[in-house]
N, C-alpha and C positions, 0 to 999 in steps of 0.2 A: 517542518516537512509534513506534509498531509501526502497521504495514498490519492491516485487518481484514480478511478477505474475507466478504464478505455475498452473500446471494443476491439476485439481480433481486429478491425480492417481499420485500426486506429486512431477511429470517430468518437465523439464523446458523443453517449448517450444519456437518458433523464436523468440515475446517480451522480453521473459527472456534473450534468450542469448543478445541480444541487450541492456537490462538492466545493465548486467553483464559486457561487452565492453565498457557501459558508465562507471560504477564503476571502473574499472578497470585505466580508462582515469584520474579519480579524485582522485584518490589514488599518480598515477604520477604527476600530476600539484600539487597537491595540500597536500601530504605528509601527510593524513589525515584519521584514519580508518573512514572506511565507511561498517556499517550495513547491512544488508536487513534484511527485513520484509517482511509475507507471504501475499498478501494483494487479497486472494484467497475470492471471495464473497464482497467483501465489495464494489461492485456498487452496487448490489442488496440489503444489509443492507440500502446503503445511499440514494435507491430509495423509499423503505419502511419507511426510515424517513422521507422524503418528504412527501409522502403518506398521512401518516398517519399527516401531518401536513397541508395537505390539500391543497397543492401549486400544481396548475393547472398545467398538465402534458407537453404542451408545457414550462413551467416554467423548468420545473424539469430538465429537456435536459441541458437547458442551466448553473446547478449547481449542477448536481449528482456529475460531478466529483473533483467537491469543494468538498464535503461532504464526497464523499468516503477519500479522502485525510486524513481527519479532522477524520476517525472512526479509518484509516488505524496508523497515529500518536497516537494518545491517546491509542488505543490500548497498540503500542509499551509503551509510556510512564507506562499503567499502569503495564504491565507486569515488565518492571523494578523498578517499584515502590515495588514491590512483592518480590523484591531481586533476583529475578532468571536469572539466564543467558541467554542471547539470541540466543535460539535455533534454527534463521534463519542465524546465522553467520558464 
């Protein structure tokens, strides 16, 4: 599963194609489906859990994008826990 990043009006823009060229590389080496996930928001989820957990904003810099990671996975995980197919595929 790779994160996509999409735009608000849910257009890929230059990271996405870039995302997409990387996927596209790991499907060749590696003969392996490969996912995407919408991972639209989820710095600004993973900055408000910070937040709210009170880790000093120079902190934060240094692990939003751990976190975002970690909301952007579970996410997918729970979705497919739900049975449903994955609607970024």
């Amino acid at each position: 599963m790779v994160g996509l990043p999409r735009k608000m009006n849910n257009s890929l823009g230059e990271q996405a194609e870039e995302i997409l060229n990387f996927i596209a590389k790991l499907k060749k080496y590696f003969k392996l489906p490969v996912r995407t996930w919408d991972e639209r928001l989820t710095t600004i989820a993973a900055d408000r859990v910070l937040e709210e957990a009170e880790v000093h904003p120079k902190k934060r810099k240094k692990v939003v994008d751990k976190i975002a990671a970690v909301l952007i996975l579970q996410g997918y995980l729970d979705f497919k826990k739900m049975g449903k197919l994955d609607p970024a595929n």
